[in-house]
N, C-alpha and C positions, 0 to 999 in steps of 0.2 A: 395322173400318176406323177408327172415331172411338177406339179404345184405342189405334190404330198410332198415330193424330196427334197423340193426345194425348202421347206417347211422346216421340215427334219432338219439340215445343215445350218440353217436361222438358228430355231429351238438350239444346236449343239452351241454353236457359236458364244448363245450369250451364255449359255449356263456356261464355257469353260472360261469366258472375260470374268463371268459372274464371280467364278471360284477362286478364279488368279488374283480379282479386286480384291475380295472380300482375305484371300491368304497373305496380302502385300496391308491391308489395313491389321490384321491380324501382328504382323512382324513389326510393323509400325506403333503400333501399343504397346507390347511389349519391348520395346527398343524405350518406348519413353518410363513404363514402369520400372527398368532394371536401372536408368538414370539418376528416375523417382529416389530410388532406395542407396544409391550410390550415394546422394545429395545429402539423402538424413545420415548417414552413416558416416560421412564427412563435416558434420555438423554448420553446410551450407541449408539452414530449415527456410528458408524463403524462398529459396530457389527451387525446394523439395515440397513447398505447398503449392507452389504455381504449378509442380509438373502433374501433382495429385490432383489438382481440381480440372486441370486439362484432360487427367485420365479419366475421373467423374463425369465427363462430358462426352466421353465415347460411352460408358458402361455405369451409369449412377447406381447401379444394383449392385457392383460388386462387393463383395466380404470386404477381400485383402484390398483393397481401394481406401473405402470407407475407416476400417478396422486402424490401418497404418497412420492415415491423415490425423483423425481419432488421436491416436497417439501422440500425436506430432503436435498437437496444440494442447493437449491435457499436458506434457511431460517436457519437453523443450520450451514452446512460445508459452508457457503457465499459463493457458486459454481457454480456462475449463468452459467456460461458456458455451464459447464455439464447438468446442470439443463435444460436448452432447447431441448437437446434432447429426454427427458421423458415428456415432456411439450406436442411435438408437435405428439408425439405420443399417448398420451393420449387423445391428441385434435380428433385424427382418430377416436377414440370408444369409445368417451363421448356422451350420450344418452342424445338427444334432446338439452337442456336448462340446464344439469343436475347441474355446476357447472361453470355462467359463469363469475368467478372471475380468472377462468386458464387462461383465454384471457390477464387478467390482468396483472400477475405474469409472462406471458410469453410475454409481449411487455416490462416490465421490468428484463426481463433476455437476451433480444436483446438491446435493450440499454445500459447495462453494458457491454454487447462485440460489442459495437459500429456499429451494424446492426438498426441503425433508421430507414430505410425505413420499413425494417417487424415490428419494434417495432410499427408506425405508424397504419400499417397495422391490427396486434394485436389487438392495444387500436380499433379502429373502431370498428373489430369483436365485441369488450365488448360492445360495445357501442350500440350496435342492438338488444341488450338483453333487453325486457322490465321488468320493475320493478315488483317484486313477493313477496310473503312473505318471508320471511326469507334471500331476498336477498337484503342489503343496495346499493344501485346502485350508482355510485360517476361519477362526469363530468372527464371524457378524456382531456378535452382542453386544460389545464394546461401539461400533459404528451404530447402530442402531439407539444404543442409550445417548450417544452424542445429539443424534436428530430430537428425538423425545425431549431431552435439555437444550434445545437450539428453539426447539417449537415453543416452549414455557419462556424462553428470554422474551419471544417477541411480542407474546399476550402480556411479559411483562412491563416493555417498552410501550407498547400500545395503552398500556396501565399510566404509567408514570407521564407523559407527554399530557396526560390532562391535567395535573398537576404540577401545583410552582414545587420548585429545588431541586435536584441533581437528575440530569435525565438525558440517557445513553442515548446516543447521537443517532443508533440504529445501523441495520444491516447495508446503508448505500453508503455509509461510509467506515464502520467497524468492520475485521473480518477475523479467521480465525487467527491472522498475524497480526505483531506489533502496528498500531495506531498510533501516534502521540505529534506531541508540539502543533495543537491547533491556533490558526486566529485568524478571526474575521475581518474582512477588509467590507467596512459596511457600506462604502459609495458604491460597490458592485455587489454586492448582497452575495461574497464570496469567501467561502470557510479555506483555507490552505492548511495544508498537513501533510507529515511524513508519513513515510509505512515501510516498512519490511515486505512487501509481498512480491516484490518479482525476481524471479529466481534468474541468475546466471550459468548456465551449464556447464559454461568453459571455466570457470574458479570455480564450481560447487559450492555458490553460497546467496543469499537475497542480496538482493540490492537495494540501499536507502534511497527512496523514490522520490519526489513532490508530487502531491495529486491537489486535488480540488474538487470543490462541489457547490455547485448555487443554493443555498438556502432561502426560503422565503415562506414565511408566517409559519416558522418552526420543520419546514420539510426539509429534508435534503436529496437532492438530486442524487444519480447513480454516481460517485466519485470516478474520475477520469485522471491520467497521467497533465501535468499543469503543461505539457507541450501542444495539449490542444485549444491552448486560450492562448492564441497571437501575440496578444498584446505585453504578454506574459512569457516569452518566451528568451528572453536576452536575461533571465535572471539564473538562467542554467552556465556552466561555469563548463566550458569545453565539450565538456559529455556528459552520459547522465551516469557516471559510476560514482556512486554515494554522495549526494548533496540532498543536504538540508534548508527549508525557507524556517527558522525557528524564531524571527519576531517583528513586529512591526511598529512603526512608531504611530503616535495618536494623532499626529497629522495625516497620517497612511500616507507619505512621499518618501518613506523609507523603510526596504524590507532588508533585515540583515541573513548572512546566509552562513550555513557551515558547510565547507568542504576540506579536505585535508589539513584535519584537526587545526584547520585555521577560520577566522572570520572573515568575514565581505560583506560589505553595502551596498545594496541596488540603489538609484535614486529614480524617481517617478517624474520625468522631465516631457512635457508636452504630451500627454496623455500615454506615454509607453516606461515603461520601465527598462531601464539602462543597464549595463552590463556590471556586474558585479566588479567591485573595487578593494583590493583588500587592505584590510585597517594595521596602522604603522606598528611596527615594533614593539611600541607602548605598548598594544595590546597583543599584540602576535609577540609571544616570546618563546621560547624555544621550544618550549614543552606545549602541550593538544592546550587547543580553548575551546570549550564545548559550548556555551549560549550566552546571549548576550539582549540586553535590554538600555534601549535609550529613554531619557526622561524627557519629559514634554515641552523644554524648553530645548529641549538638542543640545542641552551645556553638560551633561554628565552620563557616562556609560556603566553598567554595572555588568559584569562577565563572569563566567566559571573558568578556569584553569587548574591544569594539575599543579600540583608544587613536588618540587624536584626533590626536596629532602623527608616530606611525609610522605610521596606520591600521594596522599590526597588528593580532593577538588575541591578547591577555596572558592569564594567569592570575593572578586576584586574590582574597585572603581578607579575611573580616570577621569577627570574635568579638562574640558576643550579649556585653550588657551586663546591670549586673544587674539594670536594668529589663524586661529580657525583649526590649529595639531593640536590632537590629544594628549596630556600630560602623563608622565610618570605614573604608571599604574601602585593604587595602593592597596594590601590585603585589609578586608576590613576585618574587624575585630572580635574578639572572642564573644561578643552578644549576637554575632551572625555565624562565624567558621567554630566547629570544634576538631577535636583529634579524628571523627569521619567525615564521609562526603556531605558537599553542601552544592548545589547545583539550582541549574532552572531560573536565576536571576528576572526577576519581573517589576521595574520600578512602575512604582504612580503618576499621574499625570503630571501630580504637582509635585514632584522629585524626593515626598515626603518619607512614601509609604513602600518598603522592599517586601515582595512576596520572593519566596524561594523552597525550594526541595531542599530536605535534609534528614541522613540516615541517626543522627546525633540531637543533642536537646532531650524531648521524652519523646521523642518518634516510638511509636505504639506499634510498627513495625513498617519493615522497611525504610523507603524515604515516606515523609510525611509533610504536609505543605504550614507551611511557617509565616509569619509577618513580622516587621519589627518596626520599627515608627521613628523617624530622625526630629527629636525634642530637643531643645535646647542646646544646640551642637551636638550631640552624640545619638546614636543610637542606642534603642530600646533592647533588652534581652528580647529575644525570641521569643513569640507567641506560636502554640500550636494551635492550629483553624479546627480543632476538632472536628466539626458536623462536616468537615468534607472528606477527612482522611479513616481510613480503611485499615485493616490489619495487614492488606499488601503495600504495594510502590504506589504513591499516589502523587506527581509531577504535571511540570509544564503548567503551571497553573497562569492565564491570565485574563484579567480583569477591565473589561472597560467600562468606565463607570458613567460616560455620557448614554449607554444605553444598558445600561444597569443590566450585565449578564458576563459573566466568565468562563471561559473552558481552561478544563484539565484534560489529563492522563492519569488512566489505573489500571491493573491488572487484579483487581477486586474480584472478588466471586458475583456471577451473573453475568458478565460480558461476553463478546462474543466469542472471544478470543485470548490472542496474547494480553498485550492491553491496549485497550478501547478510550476513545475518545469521550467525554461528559460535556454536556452544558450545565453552567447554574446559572437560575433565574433569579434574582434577586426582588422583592414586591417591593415596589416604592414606597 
């Protein structure tokens, strides 16, 4: 009888340790979930993903766990990727009808990584949901024709890459935003390009990025932010708010960059690339200077600039002096600038041949890509490249002609997106 009681007092014992443990971890989750939300709300989200995946680790089952994190990388960190995975696991132990805009958020986070058939799938799920209070229910059919014309681009990519002449870069480096200003750095078998695609919350608006991608015998890698190539990393200019890499010289020892409607030069000194250097007055003048192109001797620069009295954008050249400073910039002439923009500046190796964007000439619409030929001192009228230009914006065109193949920029019908990066092949 005293082994039964004693038994009994045991048995009480830990079940009331048991309850007080379990009601002290209880207070302790919830002490970290209200922090969680405190975090995102204050718009500290890395401080608010570390507390969410710590809450994941007491309770990975939960909705509001999952559902919030979810959020927090589709809509803040623009992470749709990651974002699907808390998506579809919040979809497992979401009650009833409780929230169904997740169907939503989560056929557009398979659409951003180029999964249209579940994104499809998704929008229907939403789509089954009837209308309820507090829930604005919106038609599918528009997201759903998107996937259906997303699915035919890529059988049409998959189409054209067997074939020589113009041929979209594809989905690891196009996306539904601005792509443009590619070019290959071919000792590292490495594409560089801007984009529009990462969003800042705190201004409400994208940010001009640099990313990268390895190419090799026509593939391209999943494009990545250019901060995760080391050697690549000093040609960012303070921070990453809007800077452009838009050209490279045919020696590849020199990447010119755009930041605050000014230029800058990297130079490639002992295998790393140097910090960005901005170029003299000559060329920086008061007004924005959008892109710029060195010729293959490094004695002459050609550049886009507003002009203060058309506000226009001319193209204008400078010749190195023999002090090694760039000279007096001149506007060139009415066979390359007219009364619209003329942009994209692309000289030839042999400092012969200027390629460029222009909205003026017979641009067939929008900006349209041009060449003009330096003959006998002067340049040539404007030639339009037909076979490359399109009824939209057709820019950033450049050419390297040691390995016979050129990218552009279009916003052409059949891309991905805003506008998409091209490669041309040229057959020998």
């Amino acid at each position: 009888m005293k082994n039964l009681y004693f038994f009994i007092i045991i048995l009480l014992s830990l079940l009331f340790f048991s309850f007080n443990n379990s009601d002290e971890k209880n207070k302790q989750e919830k002490k970290i979930y209200k922090k969680a939300q405190r975090e995102y709300n204050n718009g500290n989200y890395k401080v608010a993903t570390n507390l969410y995946l710590e809450l994941l680790k007491i309770d990975s089952c939960n909705f509001d766990y999952n559902y919030e994190l979810a959020l927090l990388f589709f809509y803040e960190l623009n992470k749709k990727a990651i974002a699907i995975k808390y998506f579809e696991t919040a979809s497992q132990y979401m009650k009833d009808d409780a929230i169904p805009n997740l169907y939503n958020y989560l056929g557009q986070a398979y659409y951003a990584s180029h999964r249209y058939e579940d994104a499809i799938g998704s929008y229907m799920q939403y789509s089954k949901f009837p209308p309820k209070e507090g829930f604005i229910k919106i038609s599918m059919k528009k997201y759903i024709k998107k996937c259906e014309v997303a699915k035919e681009r890529i059988k049409e990519y998959e189409r054209n890459k067997k074939e020589y002449g113009i041929i979209n870069l594809g989905p690891n480096i196009n996306s539904e935003y601005p792509e443009y200003s590619a070019f290959k750095i071919f000792s590292d078998s490495v594409i560089i390009f801007n984009t529009l695609r990462d969003f800042d919350i705190d201004f409400n608006q994208y940010i001009e990025t640099i990313y990268f991608s390895q190419m090799k015998n026509e593939e391209c890698t999943i494009a990545k932010k250019i901060l995760e190539i080391p050697e690549y990393n000093n040609i960012i200019i303070g921070n990453l708010w809007h800077e452009a890499a838009i050209s490279i010289t045919n020696d590849e020892t020199q990447i010119i960059v755009h930041k605050k409607n000014k230029l800058w030069v990297s130079n490639f000194i002992k295998g790393v690339w140097q910090k960005p250097v901005k170029f003299s007055k000559n060329i920086n003048s008061n007004y924005s200077q959008e892109h710029a192109s060195i010729s293959g001797d490094g004695n002459k620069i050609f550049f886009s600039s507003s002009d203060k009295k058309t506000k226009n954008i001319d193209i204008y050249m400078s010749v190195k002096q023999c002090d090694g400073k760039w000279g007096k910039s001149i506007k060139l002439g009415t066979e390359i600038n007219t009364e619209s923009n003329e942009d994209c500046p692309e000289i030839s190796k042999d400092g012969n041949t200027l390629y460029f964007s222009s909205k003026g000439h017979n641009s067939k619409g929008g900006y349209d890509i041009f060449k003009s030929t330096f003959v006998n001192g002067k340049w040539t009228k404007a030639e339009n490249i037909d076979s490359l230009n399109s009824t939209k914006n057709d820019m950033f065109y450049k050419y390297n002609k040691n390995n016979n193949v050129a990218f552009f920029s279009s916003d052409r019908d059949g891309g991905f997106g805003d506008m998409d990066i091209y490669m041309v092949k040229f057959k020998k």
